[in-house]
Backbone bond lengths (Angstrom), bond angles and torsions (degrees), N, CA, C in turn:
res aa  C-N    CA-C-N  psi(-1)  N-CA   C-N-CA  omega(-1)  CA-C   N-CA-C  phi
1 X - - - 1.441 - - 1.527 108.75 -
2 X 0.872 111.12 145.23 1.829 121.07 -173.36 1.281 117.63 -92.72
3 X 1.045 117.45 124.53 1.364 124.59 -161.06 1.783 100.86 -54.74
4 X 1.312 123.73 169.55 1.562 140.90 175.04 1.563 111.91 -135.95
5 X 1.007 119.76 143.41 1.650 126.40 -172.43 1.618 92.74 -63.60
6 X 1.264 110.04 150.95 1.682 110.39 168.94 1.837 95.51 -85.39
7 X 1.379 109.85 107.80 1.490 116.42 176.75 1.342 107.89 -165.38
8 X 1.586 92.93 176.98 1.556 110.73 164.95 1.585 124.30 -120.60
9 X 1.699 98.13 24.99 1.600 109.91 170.63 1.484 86.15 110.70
10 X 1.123 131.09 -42.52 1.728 117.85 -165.82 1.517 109.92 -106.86
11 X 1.081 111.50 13.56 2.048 97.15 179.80 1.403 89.52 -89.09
12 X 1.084 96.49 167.42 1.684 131.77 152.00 1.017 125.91 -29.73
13 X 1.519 133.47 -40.09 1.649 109.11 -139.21 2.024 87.09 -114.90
14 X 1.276 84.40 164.15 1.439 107.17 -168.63 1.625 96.95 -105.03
15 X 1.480 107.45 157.56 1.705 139.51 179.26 2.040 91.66 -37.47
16 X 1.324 86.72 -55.11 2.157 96.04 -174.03 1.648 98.79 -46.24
17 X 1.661 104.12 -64.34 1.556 97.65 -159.28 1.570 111.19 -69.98
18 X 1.641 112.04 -14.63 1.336 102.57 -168.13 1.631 122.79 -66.45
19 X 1.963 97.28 -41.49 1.274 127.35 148.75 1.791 101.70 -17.60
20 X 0.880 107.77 -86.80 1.637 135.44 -173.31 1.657 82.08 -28.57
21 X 1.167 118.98 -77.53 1.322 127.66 -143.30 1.291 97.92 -69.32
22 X 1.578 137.99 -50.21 1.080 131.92 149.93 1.272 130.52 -18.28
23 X 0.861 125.59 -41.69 1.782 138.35 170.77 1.412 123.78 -70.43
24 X 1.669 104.45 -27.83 1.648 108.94 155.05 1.154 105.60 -101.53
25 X 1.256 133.47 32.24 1.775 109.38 169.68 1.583 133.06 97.32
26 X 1.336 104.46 -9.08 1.585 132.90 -163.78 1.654 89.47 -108.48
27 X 1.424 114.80 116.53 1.655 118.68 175.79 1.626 87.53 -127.31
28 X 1.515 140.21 -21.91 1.784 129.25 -166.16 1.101 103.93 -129.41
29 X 1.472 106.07 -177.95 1.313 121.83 161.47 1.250 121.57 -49.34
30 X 1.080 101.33 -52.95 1.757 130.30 -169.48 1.766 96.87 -59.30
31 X 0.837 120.99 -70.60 1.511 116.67 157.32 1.118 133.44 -17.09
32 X 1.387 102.03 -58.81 1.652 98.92 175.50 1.248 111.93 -82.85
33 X 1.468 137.96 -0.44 1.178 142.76 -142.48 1.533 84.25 -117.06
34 X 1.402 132.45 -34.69 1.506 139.82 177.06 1.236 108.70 -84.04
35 X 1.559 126.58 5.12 1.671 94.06 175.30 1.439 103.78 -133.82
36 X 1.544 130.41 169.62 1.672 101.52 175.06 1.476 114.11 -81.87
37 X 1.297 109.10 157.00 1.724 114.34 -170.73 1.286 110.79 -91.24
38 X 1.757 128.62 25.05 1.385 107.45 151.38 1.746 86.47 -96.87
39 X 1.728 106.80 -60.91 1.305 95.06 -159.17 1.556 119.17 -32.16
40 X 1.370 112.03 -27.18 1.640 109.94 177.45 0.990 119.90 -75.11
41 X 1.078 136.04 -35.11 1.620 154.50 150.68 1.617 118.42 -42.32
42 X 1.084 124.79 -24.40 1.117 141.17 -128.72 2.181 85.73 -124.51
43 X 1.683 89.19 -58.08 1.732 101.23 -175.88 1.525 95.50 -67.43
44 X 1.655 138.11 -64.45 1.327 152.08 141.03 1.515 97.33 22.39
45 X 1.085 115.72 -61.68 1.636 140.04 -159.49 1.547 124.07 -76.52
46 X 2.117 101.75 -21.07 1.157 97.23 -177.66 1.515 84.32 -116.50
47 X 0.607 138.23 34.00 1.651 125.86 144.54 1.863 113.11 -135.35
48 X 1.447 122.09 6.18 1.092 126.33 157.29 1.362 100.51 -133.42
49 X 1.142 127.45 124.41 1.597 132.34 -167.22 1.773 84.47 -107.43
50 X 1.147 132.31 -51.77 1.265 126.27 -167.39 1.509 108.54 -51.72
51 X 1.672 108.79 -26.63 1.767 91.83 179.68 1.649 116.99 -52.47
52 X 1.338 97.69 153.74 1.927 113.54 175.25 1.186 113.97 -138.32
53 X 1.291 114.17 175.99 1.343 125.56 -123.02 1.678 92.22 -88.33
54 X 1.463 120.23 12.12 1.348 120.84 175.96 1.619 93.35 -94.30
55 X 1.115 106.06 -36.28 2.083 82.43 170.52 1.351 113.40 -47.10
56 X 1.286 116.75 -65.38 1.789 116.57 -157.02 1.251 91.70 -65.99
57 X 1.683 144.77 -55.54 1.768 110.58 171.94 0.956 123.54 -73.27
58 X 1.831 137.91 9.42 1.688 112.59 154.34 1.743 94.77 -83.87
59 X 1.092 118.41 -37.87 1.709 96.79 168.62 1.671 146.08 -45.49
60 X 1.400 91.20 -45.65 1.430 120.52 173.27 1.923 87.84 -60.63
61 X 1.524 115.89 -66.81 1.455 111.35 -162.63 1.584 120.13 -36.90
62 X 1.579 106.13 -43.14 1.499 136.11 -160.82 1.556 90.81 -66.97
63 X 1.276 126.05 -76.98 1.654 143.40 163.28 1.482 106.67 -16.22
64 X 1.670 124.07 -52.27 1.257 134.64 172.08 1.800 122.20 -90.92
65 X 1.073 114.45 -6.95 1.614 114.83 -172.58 1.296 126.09 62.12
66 X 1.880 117.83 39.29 0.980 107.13 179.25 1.122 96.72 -151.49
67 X 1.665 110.10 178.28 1.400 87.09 -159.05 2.104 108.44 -108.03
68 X 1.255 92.40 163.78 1.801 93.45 -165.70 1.483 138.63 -27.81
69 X 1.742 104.39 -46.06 1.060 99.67 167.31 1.823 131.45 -38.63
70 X 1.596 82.73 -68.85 1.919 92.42 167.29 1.607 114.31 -44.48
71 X 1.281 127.42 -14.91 1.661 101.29 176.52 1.675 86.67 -96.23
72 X 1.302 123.29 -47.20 1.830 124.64 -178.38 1.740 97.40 -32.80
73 X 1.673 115.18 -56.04 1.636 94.30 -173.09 1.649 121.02 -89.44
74 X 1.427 93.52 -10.43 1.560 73.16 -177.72 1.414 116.53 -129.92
75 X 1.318 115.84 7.03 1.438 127.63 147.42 1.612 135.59 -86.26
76 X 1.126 106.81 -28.76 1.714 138.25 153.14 1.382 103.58 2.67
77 X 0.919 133.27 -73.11 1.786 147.08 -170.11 1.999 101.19 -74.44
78 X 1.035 117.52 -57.23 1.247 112.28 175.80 1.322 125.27 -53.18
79 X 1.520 103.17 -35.37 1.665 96.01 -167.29 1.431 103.13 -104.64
80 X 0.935 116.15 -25.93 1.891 116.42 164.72 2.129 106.82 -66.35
81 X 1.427 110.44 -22.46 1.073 96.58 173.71 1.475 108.18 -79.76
82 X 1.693 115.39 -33.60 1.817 108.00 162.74 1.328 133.11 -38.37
83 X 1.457 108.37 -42.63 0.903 120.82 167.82 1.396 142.46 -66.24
84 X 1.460 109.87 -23.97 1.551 148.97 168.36 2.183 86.87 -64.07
85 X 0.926 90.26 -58.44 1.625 79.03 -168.30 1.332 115.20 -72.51
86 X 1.179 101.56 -24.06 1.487 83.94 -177.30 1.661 103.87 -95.25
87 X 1.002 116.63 46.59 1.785 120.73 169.65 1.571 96.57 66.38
88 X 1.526 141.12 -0.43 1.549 125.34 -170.68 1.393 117.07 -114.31
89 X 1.601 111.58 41.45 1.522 121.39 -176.38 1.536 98.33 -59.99
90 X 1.269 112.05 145.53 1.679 127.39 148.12 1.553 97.77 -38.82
91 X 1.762 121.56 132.64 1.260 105.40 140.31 1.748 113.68 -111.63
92 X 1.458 88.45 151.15 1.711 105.00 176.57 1.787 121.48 -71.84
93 X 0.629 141.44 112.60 1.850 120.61 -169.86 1.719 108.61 138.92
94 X 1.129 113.52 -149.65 1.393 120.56 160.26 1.673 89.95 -170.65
């Protein structure tokens, strides 16, 4: 059976991430709405390393009801600074 976005027709996440999310345990809204969206992002990450930083704001969005961009611009600094603490910053470079 093929995976389905955890939604109600309007979140964010795509067939790829739902997959993803499926694999930790997350099949709804309600799901994602119960856990925090780095730590989920974060778990997402160790068994899909390719996820980026557009998962945790269509997650974050879903959690908030809006849609991604708006958490990408105006949450942007906060949640990459979460991430900063917990040792799992983006790095820039190679």
């Amino acid at each position: 059976m093929a995976s389905r976005p955890p939604d109600d027709g309007a979140a964010p996440l795509g067939p790829v991430s739902a997959a993803w999310l499926a694999r930790v345990g997350v099949h709804t809204v309600a799901d994602v709405k119960a856990r925090d969206a780095v730590a989920l992002y974060l778990q997402v990450r160790t068994i899909w390393p390719a996820a980026g930083l557009n998962l945790l704001w269509a997650l974050v969005a879903v959690q908030d009801g809006v849609h991604w961009r708006e958490i990408a611009r105006e949450r942007r600094t906060e949640l990459l600074m979460r991430l900063d603490d917990l040792g799992q910053a983006p790095r820039r470079g190679g």
